[in-house]
C-alpha positions in Angstrom: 38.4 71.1 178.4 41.4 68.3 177.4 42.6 68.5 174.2 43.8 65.2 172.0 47.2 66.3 172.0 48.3 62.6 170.2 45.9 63.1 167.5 47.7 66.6 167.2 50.7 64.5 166.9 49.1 62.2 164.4 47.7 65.5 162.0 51.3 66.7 161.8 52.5 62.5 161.1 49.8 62.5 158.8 50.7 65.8 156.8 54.4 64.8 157.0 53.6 61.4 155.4 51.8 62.5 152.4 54.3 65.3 151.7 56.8 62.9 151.3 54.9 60.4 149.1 54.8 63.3 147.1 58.1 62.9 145.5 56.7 60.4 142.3 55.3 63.5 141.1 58.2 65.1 139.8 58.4 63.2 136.4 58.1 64.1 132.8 54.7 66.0 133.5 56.6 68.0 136.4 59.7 69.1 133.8 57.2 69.8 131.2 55.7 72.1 133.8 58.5 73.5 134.8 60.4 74.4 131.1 56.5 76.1 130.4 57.1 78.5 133.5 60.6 78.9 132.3 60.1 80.0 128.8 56.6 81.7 129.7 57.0 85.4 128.3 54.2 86.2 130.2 52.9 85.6 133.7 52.0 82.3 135.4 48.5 83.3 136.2 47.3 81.2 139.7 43.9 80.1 140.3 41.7 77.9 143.0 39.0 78.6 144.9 38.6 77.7 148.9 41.0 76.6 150.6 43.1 75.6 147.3 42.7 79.0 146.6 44.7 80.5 149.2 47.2 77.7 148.7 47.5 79.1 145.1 47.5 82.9 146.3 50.8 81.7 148.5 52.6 79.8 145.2 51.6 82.9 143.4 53.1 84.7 145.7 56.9 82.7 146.0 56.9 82.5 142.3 56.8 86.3 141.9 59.5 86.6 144.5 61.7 84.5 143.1 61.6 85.5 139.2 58.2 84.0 137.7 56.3 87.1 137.3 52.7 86.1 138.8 49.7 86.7 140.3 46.4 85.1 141.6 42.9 85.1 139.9 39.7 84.2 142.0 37.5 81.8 139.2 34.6 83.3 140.4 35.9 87.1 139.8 37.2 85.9 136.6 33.8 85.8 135.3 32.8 89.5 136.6 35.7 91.3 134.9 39.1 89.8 136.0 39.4 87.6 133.3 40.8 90.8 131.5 43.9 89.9 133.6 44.9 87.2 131.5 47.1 87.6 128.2 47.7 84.9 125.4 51.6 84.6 126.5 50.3 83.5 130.1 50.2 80.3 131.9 48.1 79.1 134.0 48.4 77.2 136.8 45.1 75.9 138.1 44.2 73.7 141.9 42.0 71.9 142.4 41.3 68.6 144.3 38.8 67.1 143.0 38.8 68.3 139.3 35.5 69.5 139.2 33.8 72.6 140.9 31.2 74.7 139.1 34.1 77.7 139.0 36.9 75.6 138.1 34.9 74.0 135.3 33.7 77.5 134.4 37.0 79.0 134.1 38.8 76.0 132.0 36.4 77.2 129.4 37.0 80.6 129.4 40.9 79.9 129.4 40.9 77.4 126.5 38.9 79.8 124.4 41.7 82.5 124.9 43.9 79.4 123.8 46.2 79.5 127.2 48.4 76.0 128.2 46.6 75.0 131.2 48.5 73.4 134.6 46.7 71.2 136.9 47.8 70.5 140.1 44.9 68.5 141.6 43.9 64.5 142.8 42.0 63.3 140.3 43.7 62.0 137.0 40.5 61.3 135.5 38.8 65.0 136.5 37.2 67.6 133.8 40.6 69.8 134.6 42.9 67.1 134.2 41.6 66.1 130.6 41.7 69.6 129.6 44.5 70.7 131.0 48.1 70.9 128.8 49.9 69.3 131.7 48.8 67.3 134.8 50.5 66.6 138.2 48.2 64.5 139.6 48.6 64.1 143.1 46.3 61.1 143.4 44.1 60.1 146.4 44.7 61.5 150.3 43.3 61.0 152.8 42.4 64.6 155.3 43.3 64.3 158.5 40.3 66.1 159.9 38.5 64.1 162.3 35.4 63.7 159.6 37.9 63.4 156.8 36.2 66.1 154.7 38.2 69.4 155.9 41.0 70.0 152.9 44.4 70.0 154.9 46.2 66.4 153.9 45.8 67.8 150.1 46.1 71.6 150.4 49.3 70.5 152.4 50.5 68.6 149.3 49.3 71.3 147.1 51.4 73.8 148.5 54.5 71.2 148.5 54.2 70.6 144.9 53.8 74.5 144.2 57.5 75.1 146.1 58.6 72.7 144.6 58.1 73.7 141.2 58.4 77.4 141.9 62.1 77.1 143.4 63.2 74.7 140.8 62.3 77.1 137.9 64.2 79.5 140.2 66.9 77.7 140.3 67.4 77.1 136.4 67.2 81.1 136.0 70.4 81.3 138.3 68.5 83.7 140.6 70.9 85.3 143.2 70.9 86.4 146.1 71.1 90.2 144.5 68.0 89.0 142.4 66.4 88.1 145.9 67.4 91.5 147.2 65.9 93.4 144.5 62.2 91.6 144.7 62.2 92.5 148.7 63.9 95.5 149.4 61.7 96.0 152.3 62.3 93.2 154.1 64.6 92.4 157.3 66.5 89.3 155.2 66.8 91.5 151.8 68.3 94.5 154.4 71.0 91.8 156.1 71.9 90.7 152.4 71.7 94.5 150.6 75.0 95.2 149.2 77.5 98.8 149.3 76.8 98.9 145.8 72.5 98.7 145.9 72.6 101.2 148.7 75.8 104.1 148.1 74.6 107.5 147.0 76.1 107.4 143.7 74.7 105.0 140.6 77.3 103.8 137.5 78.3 106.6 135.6 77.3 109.4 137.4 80.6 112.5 138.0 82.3 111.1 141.4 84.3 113.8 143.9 87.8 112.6 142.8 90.7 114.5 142.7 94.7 113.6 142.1 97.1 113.9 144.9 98.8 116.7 142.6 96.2 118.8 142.3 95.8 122.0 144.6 92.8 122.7 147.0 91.1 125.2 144.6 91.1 122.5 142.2 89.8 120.2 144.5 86.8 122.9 145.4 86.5 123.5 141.3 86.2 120.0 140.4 83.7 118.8 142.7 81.6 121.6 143.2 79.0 119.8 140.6 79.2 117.0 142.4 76.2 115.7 143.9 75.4 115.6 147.6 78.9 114.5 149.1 80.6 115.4 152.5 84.0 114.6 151.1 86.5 114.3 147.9 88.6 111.1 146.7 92.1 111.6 146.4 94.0 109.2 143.9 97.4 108.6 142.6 98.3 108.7 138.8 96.5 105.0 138.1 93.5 106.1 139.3 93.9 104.7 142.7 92.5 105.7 146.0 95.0 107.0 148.5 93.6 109.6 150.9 90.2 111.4 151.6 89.6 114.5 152.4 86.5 115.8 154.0 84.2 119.1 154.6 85.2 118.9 157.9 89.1 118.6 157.1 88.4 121.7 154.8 86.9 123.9 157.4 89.9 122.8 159.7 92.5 123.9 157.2 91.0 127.3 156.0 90.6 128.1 159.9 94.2 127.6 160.3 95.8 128.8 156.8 93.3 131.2 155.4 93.6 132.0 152.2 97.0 130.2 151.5 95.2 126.8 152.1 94.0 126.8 148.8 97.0 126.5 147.3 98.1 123.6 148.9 98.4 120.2 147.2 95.3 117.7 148.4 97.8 114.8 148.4 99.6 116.9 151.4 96.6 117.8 153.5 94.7 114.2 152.7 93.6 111.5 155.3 96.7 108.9 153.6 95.5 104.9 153.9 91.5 105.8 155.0 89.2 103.5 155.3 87.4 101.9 151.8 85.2 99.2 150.7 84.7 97.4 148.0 81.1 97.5 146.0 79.8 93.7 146.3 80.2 93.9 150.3 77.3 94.0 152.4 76.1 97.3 153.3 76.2 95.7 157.3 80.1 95.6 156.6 79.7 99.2 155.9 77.6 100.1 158.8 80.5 98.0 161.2 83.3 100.8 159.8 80.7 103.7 160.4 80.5 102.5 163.8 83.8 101.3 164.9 85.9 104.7 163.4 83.2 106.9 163.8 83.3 108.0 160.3 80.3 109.5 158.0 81.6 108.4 154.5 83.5 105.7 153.4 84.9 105.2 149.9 83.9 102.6 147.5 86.6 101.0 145.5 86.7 98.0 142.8 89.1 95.0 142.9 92.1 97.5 141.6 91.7 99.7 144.0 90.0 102.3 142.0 86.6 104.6 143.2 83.2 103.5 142.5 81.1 105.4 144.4 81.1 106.4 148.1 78.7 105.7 150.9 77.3 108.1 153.1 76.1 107.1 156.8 72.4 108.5 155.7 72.5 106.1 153.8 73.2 103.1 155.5 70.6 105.0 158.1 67.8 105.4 155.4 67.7 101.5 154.8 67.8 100.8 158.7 70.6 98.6 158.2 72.3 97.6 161.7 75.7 96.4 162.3 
């Protein structure tokens, strides 16, 4: 069997092409769009059917992962019960080629009658869904690049183009971050690489840190952080507050073994780790992992801009989120 590798070619030309005759659409109808998804206090509510319809589960999809709160409703599921999905502070965003299928048409209905703005992406200006919808980017005529010019992939091509592009610019006027980013995919490799010392360390703003001052005596260390949640070492700061030694469980059993009792007496600033190692909150937690590694250390103190504790990172925890260095 020989393939037509050119036509191959030609599909991809062909796709290319029409994506980027695309760009007209971004006019008055596309900024109206996009200030409705901005200001939408609900969710933008997706809907196609066919192969439109898993185009509009994928913009579904990226708008929800990049701060339009969304999700997909089949037209024909609508009718059976999932129209209960939809709210009156929704949006939503319909596609649909031609403008006129039996579910489409169906579902226009029930979504006017719960007086919800209506987005059309489709081909056909002149189409039952264009005159009813609120706002209308209209693709206009394509032509498929299947070989009987009938299979959707030309169109759902553009579709999808005009869905991203939409999606990331109302992303882009909310300022979303890269923390933002993080947040929405936690469980993915990129939002692992880019998870920060302060999303991962142990301890959470405002909760009691293991700090002591350099003045203060070993029983007082033992006293003050024995409420301390799950640590494996204290803090040692000077009189402003800032870090200047660590001292560790395993520093403790060390100095007992070779003092005894008299080791509580003695002053943590005397038995302290001086200059250890720190890192500052909005650093990666891969940075983190790198120190772990290289000094072969299990906790690493977290410090602000002045120098002064914030938290501390354990290497559990940097193992729990399988981050690698």
């Amino acid at each position: 069997m020989e393939f037509d590798l050119e036509y191959a070619r030609r599909v991809i030309c062909a796709e290319a092409d029409a994506i980027a005759s695309m760009t007209p659409i971004v006019n008055g109808q596309f900024v109206r769009a996009a200030e409705m998804l901005y200001h939408c206090s609900g969710s933008c509510i997706v809907s196609g059917i066919g192969k439109a319809g898993i185009i509009g589960r994928k913009i579904s999809a990226t708008l929800a992962s990049t701060g339009t709160p969304s999700h997909f409703l089949h037209p024909a599921e609508a009718v059976h019960g999932d129209l209960g999905r939809l709210r009156r502070e929704d949006i939503v965003v319909m596609l649909s080629y031609g403008g006129e299928t039996d579910e489409i048409i169906r579902l226009i209905n029930l979504v006017k009658q719960l007086q919800i703005p209506l987005i059309a992406i489709t081909g056909d200006g002149d189409s039952t869904l264009s005159r009813h919808s609120d706002v209308v980017l209209c693709m206009g005529k394509v032509n498929e690049a299947c070989p009987l010019g009938v299979a959707p992939s030309v169109s759902t091509t553009c579709m999808l183009a005009i869905g991203d592009a939409l999606a990331l610019t109302v992303m882009k006027a909310r300022n979303f971050s890269v923390e933002d980013y993080v947040r929405f995919h936690p469980g993915g490799s990129l939002g692992t690489k880019l998870m920060t010392v302060d999303q991962s360390m142990m301890f959470r703003p405002g909760e009691k840190l293991p700090i002591v001052n350099v003045e203060d005596s070993i029983r007082d260390l033992l006293q003050k952080t024995n409420d301390v949640k799950r640590h494996g070492a204290a803090m040692i700061v000077d009189a402003e507050g800032r870090l200047v030694g660590i001292i560790t469980d395993a520093d403790l059993r060390r100095l007992l073994t070779r003092h005894g009792a008299t080791a509580f007496d003695l002053k943590a600033g005397d038995v302290m780790t001086a200059g250890c190692k720190r890192i500052r909150a909005d650093a990666l937690a891969a940075e983190a992992t790198a120190l772990f590694h290289k000094y072969r250390i299990d906790e690493l103190p977290v410090v602000d801009a002045d120098d002064r504790p914030v938290g501390m990172i354990d290497v559990q925890d940097i193992v729990t989120i399988k981050v690698v260095g």
